[in-house]
C-alpha positions in Angstrom: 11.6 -33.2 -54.4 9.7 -30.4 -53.6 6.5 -30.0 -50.7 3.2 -28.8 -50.6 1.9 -26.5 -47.5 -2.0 -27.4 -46.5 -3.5 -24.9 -44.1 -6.4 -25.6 -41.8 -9.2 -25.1 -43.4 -13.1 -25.3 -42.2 -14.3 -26.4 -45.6 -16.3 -29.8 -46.2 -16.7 -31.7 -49.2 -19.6 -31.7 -51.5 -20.6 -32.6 -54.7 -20.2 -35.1 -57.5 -16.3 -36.3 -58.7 -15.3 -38.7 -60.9 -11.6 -40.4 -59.9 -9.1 -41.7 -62.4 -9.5 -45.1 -64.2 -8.8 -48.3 -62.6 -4.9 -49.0 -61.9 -5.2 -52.5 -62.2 -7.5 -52.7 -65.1 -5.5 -50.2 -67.1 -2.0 -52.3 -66.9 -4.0 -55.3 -67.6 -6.0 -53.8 -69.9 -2.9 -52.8 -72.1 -0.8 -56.1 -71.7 -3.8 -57.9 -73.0 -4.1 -55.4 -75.9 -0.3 -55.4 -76.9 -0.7 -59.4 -76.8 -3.7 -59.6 -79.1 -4.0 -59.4 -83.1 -6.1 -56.4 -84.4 -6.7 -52.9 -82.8 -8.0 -52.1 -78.9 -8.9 -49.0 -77.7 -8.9 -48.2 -73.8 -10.7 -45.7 -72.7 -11.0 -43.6 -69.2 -7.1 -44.8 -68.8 -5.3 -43.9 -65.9 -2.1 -41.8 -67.2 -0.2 -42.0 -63.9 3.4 -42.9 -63.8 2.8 -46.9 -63.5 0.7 -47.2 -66.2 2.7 -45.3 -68.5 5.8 -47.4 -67.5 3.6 -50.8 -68.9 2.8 -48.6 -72.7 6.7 -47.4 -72.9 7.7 -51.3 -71.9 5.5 -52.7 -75.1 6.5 -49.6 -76.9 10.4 -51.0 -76.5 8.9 -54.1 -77.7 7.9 -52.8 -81.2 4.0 -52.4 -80.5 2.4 -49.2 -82.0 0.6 -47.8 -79.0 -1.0 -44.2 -79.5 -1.8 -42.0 -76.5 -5.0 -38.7 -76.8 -5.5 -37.5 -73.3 -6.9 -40.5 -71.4 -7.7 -42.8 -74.7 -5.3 -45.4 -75.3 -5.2 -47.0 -78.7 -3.1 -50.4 -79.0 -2.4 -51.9 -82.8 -1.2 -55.5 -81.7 -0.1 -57.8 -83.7 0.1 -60.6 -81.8 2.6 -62.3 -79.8 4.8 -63.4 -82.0 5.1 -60.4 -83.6 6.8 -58.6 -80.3 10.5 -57.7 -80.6 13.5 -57.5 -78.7 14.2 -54.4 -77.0 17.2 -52.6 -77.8 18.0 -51.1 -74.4 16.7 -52.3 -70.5 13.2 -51.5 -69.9 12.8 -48.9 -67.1 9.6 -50.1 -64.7 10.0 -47.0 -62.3 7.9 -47.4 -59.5 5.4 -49.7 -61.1 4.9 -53.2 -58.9 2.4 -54.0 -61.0 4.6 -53.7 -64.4 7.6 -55.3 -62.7 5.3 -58.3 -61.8 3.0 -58.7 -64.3 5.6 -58.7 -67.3 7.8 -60.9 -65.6 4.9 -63.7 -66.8 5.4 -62.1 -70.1 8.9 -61.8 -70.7 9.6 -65.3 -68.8 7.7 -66.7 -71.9 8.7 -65.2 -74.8 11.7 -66.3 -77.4 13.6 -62.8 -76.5 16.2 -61.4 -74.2 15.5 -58.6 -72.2 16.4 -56.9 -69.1 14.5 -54.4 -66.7 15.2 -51.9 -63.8 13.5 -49.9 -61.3 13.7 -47.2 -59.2 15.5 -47.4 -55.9 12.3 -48.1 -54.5 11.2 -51.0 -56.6 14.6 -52.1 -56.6 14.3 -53.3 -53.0 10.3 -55.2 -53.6 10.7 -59.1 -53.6 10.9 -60.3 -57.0 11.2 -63.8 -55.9 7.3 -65.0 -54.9 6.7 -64.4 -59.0 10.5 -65.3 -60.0 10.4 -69.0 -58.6 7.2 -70.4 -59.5 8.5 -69.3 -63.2 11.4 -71.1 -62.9 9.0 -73.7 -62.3 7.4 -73.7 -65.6 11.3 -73.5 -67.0 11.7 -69.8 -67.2 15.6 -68.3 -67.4 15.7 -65.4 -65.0 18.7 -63.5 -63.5 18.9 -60.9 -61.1 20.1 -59.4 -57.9 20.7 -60.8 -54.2 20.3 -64.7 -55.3 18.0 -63.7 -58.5 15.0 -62.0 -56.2 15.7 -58.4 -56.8 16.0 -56.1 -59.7 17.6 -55.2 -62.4 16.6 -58.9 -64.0 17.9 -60.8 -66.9 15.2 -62.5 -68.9 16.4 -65.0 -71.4 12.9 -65.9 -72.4 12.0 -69.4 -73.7 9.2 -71.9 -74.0 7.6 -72.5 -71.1 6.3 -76.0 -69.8 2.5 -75.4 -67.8 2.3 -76.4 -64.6 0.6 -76.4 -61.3 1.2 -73.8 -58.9 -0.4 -73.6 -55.7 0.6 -70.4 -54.0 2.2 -69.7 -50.4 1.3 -65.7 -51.1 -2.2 -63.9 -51.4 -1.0 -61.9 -54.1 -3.3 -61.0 -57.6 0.2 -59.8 -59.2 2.2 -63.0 -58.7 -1.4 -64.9 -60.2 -1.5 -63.0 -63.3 2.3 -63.1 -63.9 1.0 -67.0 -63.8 -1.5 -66.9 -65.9 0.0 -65.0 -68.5 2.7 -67.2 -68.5 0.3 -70.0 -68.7 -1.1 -68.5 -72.1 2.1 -68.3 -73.5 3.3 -72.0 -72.3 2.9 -75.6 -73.8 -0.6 -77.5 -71.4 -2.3 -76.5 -69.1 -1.2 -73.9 -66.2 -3.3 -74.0 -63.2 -2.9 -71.8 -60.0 -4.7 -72.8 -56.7 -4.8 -69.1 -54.1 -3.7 -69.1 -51.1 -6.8 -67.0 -50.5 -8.7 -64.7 -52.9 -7.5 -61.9 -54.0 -9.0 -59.1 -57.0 -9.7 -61.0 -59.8 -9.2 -58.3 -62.7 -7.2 -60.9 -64.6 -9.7 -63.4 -64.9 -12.4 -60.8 -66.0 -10.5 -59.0 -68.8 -9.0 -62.3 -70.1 -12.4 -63.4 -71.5 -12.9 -60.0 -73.0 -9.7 -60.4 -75.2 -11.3 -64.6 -76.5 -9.2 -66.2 -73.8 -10.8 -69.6 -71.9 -10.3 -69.6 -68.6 -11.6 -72.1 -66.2 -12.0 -70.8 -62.8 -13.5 -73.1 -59.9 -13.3 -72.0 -55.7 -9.6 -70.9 -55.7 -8.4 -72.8 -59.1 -7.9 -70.7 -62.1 -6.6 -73.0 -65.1 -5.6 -71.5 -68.6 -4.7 -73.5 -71.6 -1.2 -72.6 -73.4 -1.2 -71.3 -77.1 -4.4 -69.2 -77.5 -3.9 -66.5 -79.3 -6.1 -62.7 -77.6 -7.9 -61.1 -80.0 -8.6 -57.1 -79.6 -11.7 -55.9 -77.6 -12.3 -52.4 -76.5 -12.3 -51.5 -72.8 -13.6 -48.8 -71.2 -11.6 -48.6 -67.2 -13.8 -47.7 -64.5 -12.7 -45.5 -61.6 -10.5 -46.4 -59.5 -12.0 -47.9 -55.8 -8.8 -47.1 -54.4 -8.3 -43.6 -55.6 -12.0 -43.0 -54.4 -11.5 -44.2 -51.2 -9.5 -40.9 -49.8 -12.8 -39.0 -50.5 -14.9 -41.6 -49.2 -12.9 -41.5 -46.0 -12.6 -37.3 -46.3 -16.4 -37.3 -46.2 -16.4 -39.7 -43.6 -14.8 -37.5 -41.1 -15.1 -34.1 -42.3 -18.5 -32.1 -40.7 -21.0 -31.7 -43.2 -20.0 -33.2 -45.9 -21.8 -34.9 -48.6 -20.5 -36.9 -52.0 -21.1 -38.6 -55.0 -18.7 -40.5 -56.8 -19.4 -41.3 -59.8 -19.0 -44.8 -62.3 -16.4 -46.1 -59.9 -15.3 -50.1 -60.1 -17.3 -51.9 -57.9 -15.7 -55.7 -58.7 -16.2 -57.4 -55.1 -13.0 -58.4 -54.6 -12.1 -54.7 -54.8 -15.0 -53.1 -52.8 -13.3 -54.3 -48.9 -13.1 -50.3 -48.4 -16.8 -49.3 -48.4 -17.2 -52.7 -45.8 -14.6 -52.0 -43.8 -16.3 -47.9 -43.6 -19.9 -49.4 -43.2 -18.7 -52.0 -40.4 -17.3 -48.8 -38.9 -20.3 -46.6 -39.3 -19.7 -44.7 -42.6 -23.0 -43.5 -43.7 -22.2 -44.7 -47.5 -24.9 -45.8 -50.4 -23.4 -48.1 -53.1 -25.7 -48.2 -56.7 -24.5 -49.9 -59.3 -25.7 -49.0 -62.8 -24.0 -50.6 -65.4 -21.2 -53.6 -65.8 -17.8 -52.9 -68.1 -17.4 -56.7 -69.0 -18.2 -58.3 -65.8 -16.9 -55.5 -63.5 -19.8 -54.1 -61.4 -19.8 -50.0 -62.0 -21.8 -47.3 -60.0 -22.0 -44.6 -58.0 -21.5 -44.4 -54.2 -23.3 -41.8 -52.3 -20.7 -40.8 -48.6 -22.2 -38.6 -45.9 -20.1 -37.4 -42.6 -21.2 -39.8 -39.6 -19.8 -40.6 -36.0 -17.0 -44.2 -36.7 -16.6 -47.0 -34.7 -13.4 -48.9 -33.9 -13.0 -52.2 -35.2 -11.1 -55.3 -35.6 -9.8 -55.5 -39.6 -8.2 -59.0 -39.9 -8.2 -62.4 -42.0 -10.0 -62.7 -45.5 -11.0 -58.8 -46.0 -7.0 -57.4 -46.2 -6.0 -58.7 -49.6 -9.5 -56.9 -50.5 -8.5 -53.6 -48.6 -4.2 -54.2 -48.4 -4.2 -50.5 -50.2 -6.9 -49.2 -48.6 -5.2 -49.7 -45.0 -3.6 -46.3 -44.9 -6.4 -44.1 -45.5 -8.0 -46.9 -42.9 -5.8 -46.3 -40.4 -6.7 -41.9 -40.5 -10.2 -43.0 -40.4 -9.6 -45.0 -37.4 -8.1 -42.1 -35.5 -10.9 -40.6 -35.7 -13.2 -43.3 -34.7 -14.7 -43.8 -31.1 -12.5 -46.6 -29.7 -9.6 -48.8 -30.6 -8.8 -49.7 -34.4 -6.9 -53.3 -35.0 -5.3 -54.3 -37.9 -3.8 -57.6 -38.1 -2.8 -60.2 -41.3 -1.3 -57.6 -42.6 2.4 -58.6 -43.1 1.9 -57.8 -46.7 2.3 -54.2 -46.4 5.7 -54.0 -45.3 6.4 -54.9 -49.2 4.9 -52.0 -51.1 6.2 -49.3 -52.2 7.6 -48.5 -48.3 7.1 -50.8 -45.3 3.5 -49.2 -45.6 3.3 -50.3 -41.7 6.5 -48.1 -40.4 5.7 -45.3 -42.9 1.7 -45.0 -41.8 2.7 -45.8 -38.2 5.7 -42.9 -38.4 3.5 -40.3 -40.6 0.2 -40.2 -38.6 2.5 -40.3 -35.1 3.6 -37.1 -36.2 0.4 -35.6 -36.9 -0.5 -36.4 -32.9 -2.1 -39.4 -33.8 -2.2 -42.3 -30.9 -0.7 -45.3 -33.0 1.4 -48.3 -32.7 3.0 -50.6 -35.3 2.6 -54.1 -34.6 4.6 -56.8 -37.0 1.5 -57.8 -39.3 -0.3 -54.0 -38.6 -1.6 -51.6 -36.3 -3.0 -50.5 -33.2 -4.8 -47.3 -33.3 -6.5 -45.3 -30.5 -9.4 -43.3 -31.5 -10.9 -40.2 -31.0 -7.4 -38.4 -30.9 -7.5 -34.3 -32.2 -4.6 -34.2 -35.1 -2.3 -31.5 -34.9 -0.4 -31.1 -37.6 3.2 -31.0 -39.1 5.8 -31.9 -41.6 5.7 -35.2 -43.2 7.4 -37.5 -45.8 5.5 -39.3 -48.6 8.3 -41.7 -48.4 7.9 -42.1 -52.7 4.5 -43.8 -51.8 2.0 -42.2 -53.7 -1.0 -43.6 -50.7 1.0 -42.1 -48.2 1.0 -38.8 -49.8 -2.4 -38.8 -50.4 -3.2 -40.0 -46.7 -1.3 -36.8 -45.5 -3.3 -34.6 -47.3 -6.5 -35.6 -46.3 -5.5 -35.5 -42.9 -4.7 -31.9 -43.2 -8.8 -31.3 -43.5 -8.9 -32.2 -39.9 -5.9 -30.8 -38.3 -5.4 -27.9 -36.6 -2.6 -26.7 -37.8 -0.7 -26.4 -41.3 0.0 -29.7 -43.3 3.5 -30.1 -44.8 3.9 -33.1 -46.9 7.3 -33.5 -48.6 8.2 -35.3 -52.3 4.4 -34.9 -53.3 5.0 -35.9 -56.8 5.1 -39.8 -56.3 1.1 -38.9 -56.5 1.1 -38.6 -59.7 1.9 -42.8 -59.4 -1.6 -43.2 -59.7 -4.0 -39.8 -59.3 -2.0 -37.0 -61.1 -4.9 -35.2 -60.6 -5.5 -35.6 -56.9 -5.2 -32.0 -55.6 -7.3 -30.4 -58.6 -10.1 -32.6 -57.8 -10.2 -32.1 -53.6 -10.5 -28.5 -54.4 -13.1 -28.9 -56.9 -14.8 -30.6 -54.1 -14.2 -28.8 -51.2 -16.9 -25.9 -50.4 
C-alpha cells in the first residue's frame, strides 16, 4: 500500500474536464456484448479495475475481447457459444461483476466458480443468490451460500416473479439477465426505483423488455445481437469536482458529455437543494441516456435533510455529500441510508471515521449521518479503507484544509477513476 501527501494549497478549479466513462454502463455494456452474436465496439470505456475484472471473466469464458486504450471491441458469438472456464474467475473488488454475472452464470449449462478480494469476500451475496434459487439456479458458497468464493453449477432456469425486499439495480439486472437466459417470462416488481442502465442498454442489443411503474418483465430465449456503445462520463466520478467547485473560492467548471440518465443525476439535486450554483445542458442522447454538460460555480451551501426516494439515486454520491455538508451553513441529515454499510466498507463508519479526523463535526447514525456545518477542516492522515470513493473524498478535502492531507492505500482509486489525480491538477489553477 503506499500514501499520497496533499499540501494546502490556495488554488481553485477552473476549466473544462471530461471524467471517465460510465461504471455501470461499461460492465453492462460488455456483458451484453459478450452475450450477443456479431461484433460490438464500446467506446469511451472506463479501464478501472472493475471493469476489467467483467472483460477477463468473459475472456475465461472463451470470448475474443480486444482492448486499444479506452476502445473495447467484443466478437460474441452468442450464448451458447460461451465456455467453461478452466480456473475460478477472480472478481477483485468489483460488486457489480460479482452481482451482475451471478444472473449469468446461474443460467448457463457450465460449472464455474468465482472469488474476490477480502473486501468483496465479506458483501452479501445472498439478496441476488436467493431469488435465483428461485428460478432453480444451483449455487454454493460461504457462511450458508451468501458469501464468496461461489460454486455455480449452471442450469436451465424456470422464469419467475420476483418482487424485491432490496432497492438494489445490481440484484435487478442479475434478474433480468437471468430472465433472458430462462424458459417464460421473468418479471421483477422494485422495491423502489433505482438506475435503470439495464433496461436502456437491453433494447440497444434487440432485447424486448416491458417495463410499466416498478415492473420490468423480460421474455426467456432471445438471443442479443451486437450494437455499438459509446459510455458517457461517469456522474459519479464528476461529482468530486462538482462538489470541489462547490466549496472551493473562485472556482468555475465545465464538465463535459457526462451521463445525465435521471435515475443517476440525485447528485446535482441534492447540490441545487443545497445551494450549488450548477447549470445542467444536455446535448445529445447515447441510446436513451440523457448526455451533456454541467456548468459548477463556488456558492455559500445550505444544510439539508437527504432521505427516502433520492438515496438509491445518490447511495454513491453520499460521501462526497457528506464533505459538502461540512461545509454548509447548518445541520446535514442523512437518513434511509442502511445500504451503505454494504459497499465496499461500511461507507457510514468509514466516512463518519475519515472526515472526524479531518476536524469535521460528524456523527454516525445506523441508516446515516449527522453533520454539523460550517466546521474549518484541519487536516491529517487517513485510510481509504480499499474504497476507491473514500479515497477520492480525502483528497478533495485536502483543497480546503489547513494543513497537509495524508491519504493511505490510494491505489483502490484506480477501481474506477485511474486517472483522478492527473485530471484535478489539470484543473486546478
Amino acid at each position: 500500500m503506499s500514501s499520497i501527501e496533499l499540501k494546502p494549497t490556495d488554488r481553485r478549479l477552473k476549466g473544462d474536464l471530461s471524467v471517465p466513462g460510465d461504471k455501470s454502463i461499461s460492465h453492462r455494456s460488455v456483458i451484453f456484448s459478450a452475450l450477443a452474436e456479431g461484433t460490438s465496439v464500446i467506446t469511451n470505456f472506463l479501464t478501472g479495475e472493475d471493469c476489467l475484472r467483467t472483460v477477463e471473466a468473459f475472456r475465461l469464458m472463451g470470448v475474443n475481447i480486444e482492448q486499444e486504450g479506452n476502445k473495447i471491441t467484443v466478437h460474441g458469438k452468442g450464448i451458447s457459444h460461451l465456455s467453461e472456464p478452466s480456473q475460478p474467475i477472480n472478481f477483485g473488488n468489483s460488486g457489480t461483476t460479482a452481482r451482475l454475472m451471478s444472473g449469468v452464470l446461474a443460467g448457463l449449462p457450465l460449472f464455474t466458480t468465482v472469488y474476490g478480494d477480502e473486501s468483496l469476500s465479506k458483501r452479501p451475496m445472498d439478496r441476488v443468490i436467493q431469488p435465483l434459487r428461485m428460478m432453480g439456479a444451483e449455487i454454493h458458497g460461504r457462511e450458508g451460500d451468501s458469501l464468496l468464493p461461489l460454486a455455480f453449477r449452471g442450469k436451465k432456469l424456470a422464469g419467475t416473479r420476483h418482487e424485491l425486499t432490496v432497492k438494489s439495480a445490481q440484484v435487478k439486472s442479475a434478474l433480468l439477465l437471468a430472465g433472458l437466459l430462462a424458459e417464460g417470462e421473468t418479471e421483477v416488481i422494485e422495491l423502489g426505483e433505482t438506475r435503470n442502465h439495464t433496461e436502456m442498454l437491453l433494447p440497444e442489443f434487440g432485447v424486448d423488455l416491458h417495463v410499466e411503474g416498478r415492473s420490468i418483465k423480460i421474455r426467456g430465449g432471445q438471443k442479443p445481437s451486437a450494437s455499438n456503445i459509446k459510455v458517457p462520463g461517469d456522474i459519479s466520478s464528476a461529482a468530486f469536482f462538482l462538489v470541489a467547485a462547490s466549496i472551493v473560492p473562485g472556482s468555475e467548471l465545465v464538465i463535459r458529455d457526462v451521463g445525465l440518465n435521471p435515475t443517476r443525476d440525485g447528485i446535482v439535486k441534492a447540490l441545487i437543494d443545497m445551494g450549488a450554483n450548477i447549470e445542467v445542458q444536455v446535448h445529445t442522447h447515447i441510446g436513451s441516456e440523457p448526455v451533456g454538460d454541467i456548468v459548477v460555480r463556488h456558492s455559500r451551501l445550505n444544510g439539508m435533510t437527504l432521505e427516502g426516494e433520492l438515496i438509491p439515486n445518490v447511495i454513491d454520491e453520499i460521501p462526497i455529500l457528506a464533505l459538502a455538508a461540512t461545509q454548509a451553513e447548518g445541520e446535514t441529515i442523512i437518513k434511509d441510508a442502511e445500504e451503505l454499510r454494504y459497499k465496499e466498507t461500511d461507507r457510514i463508519e468509514a466516512v463518519v471515521e475519515t472526515l472526524s479526523k479531518l476536524g469535521a463535526d460528524i456523527q454516525a447514525r445506523e441508516d446515516g449521518m449527522v453533520i454539523q456545518g460550517g466546521t474549518p477542516l484541519n487536516g491529517g492522515t487517513i485510510d481509504s479503507y480499499g474504497d476507491h470513493r473514500i479515497g477520492m473524498m480525502g483528497a478533495i478535502a485536502s483543497l480546503i484544509c489547513d494543513k497537509e492531507v495524508i491519504v493511505k492505500n490510494k491505489e483502490c482509486i484506480n477501481i474506477s477513476y485511474p486517472s483522478f489525480f492527473e485530471d484535478l491538477n489539470q484543473v486546478l489553477n
